[in-house]
C-alpha positions as CSV (number, residue, x, y, z in Angstrom):
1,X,11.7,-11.9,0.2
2,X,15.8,-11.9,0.2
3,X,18.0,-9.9,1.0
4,X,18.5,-9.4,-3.2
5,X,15.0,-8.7,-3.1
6,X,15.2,-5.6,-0.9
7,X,16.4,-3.6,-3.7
8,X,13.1,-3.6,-5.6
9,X,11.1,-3.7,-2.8
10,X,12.5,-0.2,-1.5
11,X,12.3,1.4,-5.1
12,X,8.9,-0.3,-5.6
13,X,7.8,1.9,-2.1
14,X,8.5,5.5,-3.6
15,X,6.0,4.4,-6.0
16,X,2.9,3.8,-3.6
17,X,0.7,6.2,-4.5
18,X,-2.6,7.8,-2.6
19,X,-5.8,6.4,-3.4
20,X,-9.3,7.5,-1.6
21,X,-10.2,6.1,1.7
22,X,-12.6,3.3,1.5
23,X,-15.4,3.2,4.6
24,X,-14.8,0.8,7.2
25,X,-16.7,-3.0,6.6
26,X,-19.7,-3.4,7.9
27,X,-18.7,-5.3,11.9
28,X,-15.0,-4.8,11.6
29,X,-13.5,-3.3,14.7
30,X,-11.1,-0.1,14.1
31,X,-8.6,0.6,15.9
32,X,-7.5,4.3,14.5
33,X,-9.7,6.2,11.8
34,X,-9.2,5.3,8.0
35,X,-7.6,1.9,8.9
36,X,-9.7,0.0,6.6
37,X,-7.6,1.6,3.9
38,X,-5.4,-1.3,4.2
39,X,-8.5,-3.7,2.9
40,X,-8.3,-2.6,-0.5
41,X,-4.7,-3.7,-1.2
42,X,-5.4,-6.6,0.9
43,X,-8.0,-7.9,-1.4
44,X,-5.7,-7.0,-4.3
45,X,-3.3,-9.1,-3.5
46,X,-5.5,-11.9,-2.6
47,X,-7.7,-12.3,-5.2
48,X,-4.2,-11.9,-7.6
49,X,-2.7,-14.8,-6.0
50,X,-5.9,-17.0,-5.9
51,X,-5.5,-17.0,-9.9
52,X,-2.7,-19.6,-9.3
53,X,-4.4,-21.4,-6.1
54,X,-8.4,-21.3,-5.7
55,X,-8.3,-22.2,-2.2
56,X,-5.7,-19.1,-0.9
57,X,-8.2,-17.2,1.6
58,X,-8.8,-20.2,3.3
59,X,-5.1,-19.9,4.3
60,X,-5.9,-17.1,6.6
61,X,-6.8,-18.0,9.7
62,X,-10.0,-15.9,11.2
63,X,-9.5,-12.8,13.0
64,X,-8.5,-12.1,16.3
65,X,-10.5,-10.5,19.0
66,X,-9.4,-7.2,20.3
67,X,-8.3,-8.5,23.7
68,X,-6.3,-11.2,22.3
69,X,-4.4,-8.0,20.0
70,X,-4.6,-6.0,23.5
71,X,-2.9,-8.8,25.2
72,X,-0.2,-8.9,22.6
73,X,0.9,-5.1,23.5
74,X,0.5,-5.7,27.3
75,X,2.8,-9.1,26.6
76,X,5.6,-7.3,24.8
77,X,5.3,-4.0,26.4
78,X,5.5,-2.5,23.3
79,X,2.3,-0.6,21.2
80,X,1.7,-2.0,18.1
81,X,1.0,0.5,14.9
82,X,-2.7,0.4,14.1
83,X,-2.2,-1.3,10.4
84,X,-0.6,-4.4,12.6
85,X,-4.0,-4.3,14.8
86,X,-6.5,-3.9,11.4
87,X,-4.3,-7.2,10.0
88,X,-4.9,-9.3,13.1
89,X,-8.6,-8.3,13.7
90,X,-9.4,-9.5,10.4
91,X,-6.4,-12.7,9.8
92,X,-4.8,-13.8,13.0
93,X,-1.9,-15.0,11.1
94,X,-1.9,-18.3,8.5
95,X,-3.5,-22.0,8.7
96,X,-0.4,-24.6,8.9
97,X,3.0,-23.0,7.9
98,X,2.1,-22.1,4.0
99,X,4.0,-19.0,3.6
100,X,1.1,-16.9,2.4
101,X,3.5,-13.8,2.4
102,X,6.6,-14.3,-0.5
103,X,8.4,-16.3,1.2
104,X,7.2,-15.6,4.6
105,X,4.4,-16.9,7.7
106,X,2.0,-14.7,8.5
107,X,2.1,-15.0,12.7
108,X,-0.9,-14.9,15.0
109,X,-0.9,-12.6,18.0
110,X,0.3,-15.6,20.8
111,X,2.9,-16.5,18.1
112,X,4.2,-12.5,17.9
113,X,4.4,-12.7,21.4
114,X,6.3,-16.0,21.2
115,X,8.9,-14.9,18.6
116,X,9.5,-11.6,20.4
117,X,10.4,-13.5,23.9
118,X,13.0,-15.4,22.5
119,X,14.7,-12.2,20.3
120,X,14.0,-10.6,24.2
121,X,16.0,-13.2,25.7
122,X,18.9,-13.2,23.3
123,X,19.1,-9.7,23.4
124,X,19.2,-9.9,27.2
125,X,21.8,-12.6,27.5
126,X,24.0,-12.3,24.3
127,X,23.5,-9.2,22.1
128,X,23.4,-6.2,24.7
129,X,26.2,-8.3,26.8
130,X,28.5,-8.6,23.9
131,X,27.6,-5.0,22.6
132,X,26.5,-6.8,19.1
133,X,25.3,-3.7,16.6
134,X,23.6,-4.5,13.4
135,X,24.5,-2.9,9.7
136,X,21.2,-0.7,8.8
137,X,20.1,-0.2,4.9
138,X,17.8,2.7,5.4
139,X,16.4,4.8,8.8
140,X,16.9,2.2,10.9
141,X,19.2,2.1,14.2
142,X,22.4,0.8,14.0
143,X,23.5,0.0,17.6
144,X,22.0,-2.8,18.5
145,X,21.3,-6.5,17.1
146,X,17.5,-6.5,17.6
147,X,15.6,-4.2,19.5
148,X,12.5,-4.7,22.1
149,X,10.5,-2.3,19.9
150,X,11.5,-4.9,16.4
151,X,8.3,-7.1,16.3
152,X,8.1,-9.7,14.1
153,X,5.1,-10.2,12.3
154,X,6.0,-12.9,9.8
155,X,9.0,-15.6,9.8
156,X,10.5,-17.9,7.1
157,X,10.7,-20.7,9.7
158,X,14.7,-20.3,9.5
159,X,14.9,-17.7,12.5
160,X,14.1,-14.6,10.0
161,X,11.8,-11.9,10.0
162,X,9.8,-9.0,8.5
163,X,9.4,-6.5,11.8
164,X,7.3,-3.4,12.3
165,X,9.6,-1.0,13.9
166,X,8.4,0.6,16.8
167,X,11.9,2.3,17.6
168,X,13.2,4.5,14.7
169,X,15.6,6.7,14.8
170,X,14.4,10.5,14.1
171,X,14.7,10.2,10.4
172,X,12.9,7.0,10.3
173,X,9.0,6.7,10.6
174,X,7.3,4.3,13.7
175,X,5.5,1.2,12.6
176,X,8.0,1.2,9.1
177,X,8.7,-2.8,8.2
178,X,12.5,-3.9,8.4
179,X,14.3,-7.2,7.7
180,X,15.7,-9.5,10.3
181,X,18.3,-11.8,10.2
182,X,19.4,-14.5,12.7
183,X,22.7,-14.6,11.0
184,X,23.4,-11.5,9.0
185,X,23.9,-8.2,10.8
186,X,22.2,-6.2,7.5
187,X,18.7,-4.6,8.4
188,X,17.0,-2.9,5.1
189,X,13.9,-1.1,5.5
190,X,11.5,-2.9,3.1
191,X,8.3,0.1,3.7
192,X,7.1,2.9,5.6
193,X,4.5,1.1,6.6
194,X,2.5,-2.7,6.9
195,X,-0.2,-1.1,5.0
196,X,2.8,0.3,2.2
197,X,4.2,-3.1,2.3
198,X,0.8,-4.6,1.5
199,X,0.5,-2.6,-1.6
200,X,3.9,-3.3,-2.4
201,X,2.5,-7.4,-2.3
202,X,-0.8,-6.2,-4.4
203,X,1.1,-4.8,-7.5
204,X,3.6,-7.5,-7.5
205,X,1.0,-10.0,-7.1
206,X,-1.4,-8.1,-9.9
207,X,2.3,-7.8,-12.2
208,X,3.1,-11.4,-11.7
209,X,6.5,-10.9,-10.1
210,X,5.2,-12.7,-7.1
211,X,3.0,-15.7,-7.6
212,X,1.6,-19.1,-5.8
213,X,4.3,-21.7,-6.1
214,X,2.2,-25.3,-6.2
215,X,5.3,-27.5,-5.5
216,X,6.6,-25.1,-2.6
217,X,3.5,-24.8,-1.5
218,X,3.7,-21.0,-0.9
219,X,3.6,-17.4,-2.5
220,X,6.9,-16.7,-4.3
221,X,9.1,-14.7,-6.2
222,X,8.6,-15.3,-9.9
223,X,12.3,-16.2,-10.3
224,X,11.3,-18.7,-7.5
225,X,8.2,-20.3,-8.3
């Protein structure tokens, strides 16, 4: 995802519709009731995108164990929406650095914590200091650069970020996925939620606007791949 792609993505979100609630997999852990609605996308978009690459599950690493997810909240200080949780217990982020996301890492729960220490220190020693603000596309605060409640869940490997935003304003909803930038102040709010923005990835994926990019060696934009 770019900054261009924003655009779609944000229309593409008033479109998510409400399906019925699957029941929880057998052995999965929950973390909040009716979680496991998040699987069904999930598998959308995976078994779309292993059309174009057989071995794409076996990008995922396994899940994570609850205290390792625990530690991640106790780490950062911050709580982290229970779709976030439901995504690590069953893929703690990627194998290698394929972008299995368009365009993006998924990130384990020791490399969330990781990613969030340096935007911490920055924030600490430059942005708050230097009263650095940030130019929001959506319900998304405006007065700062990044915020302690911003955690990154996915990177390009350039410094960029998809976040789940644990610090909206009023009119904005908690756990809602934004855009980071290292070097451009625009923040756009890409969905309401991870498990919205996983649908978002299923119909693209199903539509063939995103697809598995051999050469790049990731999931990409059609334009792209």
């Amino acid at each position: 995802l770019t900054p261009a792609d924003t655009g779609r993505l944000e229309s593409t979100c008033g479109e998510v519709g409400h399906a019925v609630i699957p029941l929880p997999s057998p052995g999965l852990p929950l973390l909040e009731p009716n979680i496991a609605y998040q699987d069904e996308p999930l598998r959308a978009f995976l078994t779309a995108i292993e059309k174009g690459h057989a071995g794409f599950r076996g990008l995922f690493a396994a899940g994570a164990g609850l205290a390792s997810i625990d530690q991640v909240e106790r780490d950062i200080g911050v709580k982290l929406p229970a779709d976030l949780r439901h995504l690590l217990a069953k893929h703690a982020g990627n194998v290698g650095e394929h972008q299995v996301l368009p365009g993006w890492e998924l990130f384990s729960p020791a490399r969330i914590v990781d990613e969030w220490r340096i935007w911490e220190q920055l924030r600490r020693t430059e942005f708050v200091p230097d009263g650095i603000s940030c130019e929001p596309l959506g319900s998304i605060r405006p007065d700062e650069w990044w915020r302690l409640g911003w955690v990154p869940f996915c990177g390009d490997g350039g410094g960029n970020h998809l976040c789940v935003d644990m610090d909206p304003p009023d009119r904005g909803k908690s756990g809602q996925v934004i855009s980071m930038w290292h070097d451009d102040g625009t923040r756009a709010l890409i969905a309401g939620s991870l498990t919205e923005f996983i649908e978002i990835l299923a119909k693209d994926a199903e539509s063939g606007a995103i697809a598995w990019d051999a050469e790049w060696g990731g999931v990409q934009a059609a334009t792209e791949a």
